[in-house]
N, C-alpha and C positions, 0 to 999 in steps of 0.2 A: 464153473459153478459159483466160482467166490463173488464174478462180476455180476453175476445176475442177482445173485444176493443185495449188493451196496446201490445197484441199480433202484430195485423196489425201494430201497429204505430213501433214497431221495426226497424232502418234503416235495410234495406239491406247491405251487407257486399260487396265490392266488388270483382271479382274473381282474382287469385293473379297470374292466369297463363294471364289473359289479361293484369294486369297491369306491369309484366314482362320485361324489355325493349330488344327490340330484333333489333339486325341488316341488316336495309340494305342494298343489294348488289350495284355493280355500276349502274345496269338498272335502279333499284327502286331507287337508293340515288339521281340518275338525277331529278326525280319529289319532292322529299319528306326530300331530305338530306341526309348525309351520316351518322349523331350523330345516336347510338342507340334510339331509342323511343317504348313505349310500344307500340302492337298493337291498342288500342283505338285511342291513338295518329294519329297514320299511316292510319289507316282509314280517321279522319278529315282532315287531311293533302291533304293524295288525292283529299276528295270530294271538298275543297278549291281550289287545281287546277283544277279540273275540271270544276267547274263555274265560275272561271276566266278565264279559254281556253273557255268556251262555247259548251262544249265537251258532255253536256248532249242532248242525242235528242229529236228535238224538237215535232216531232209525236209519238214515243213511248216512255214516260220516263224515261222506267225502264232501256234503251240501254244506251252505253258509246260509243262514236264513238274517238276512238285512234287518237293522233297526233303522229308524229316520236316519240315522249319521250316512251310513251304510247304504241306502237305497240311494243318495245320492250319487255316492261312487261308485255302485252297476249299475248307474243309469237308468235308476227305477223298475230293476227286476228284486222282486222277493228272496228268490233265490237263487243262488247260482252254484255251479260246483268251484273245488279250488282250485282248478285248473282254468278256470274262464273267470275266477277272481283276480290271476295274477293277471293275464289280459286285459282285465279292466281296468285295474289298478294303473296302469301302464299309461294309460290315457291321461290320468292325472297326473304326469312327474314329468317336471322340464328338465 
């Protein structure tokens, strides 16, 4: 029982391809900057703009509804969800 106990309490390791820092493009450096940052980074970044634009919607909240910066980086859809935002996003990072 003891080992299962000290087992769980292990930290978890973080993965070292997220913490990676990666480049982005001019679309995405307009939202998020142009410094490399790991992906984890890159993601709070966005969601940062996005609730300071107010860009999350307000009937379904899992949508992102694009401003100009933003339509760039989903490639000129209005909306997307966030699950096909991270996909996009992906596009833009070297």
């Amino acid at each position: 029982m003891a080992a299962a106990k000290k087992k769980a309490a292990k930290k978890r390791k973080p993965n070292a391809a997220f913490m990676k820092p990666v480049q982005p493009d001019v679309a995405l450096s307009a939202v998020v900057g142009s410094k490399p940052i790991p992906r984890t980074e890159l993601t709070k970044k966005l969601w940062v703009y996005i609730k300071k634009n107010g860009l999350q919607d307000k009937k379904k909240r899992t949508n992102i509804n694009a401003d100009d910066a933003l339509k760039v980086v989903f490639g000129g859809k209005k909306t997307v969800t966030m699950f096909e935002m991270t996909k996009l996003v992906s596009k833009h990072v070297k």
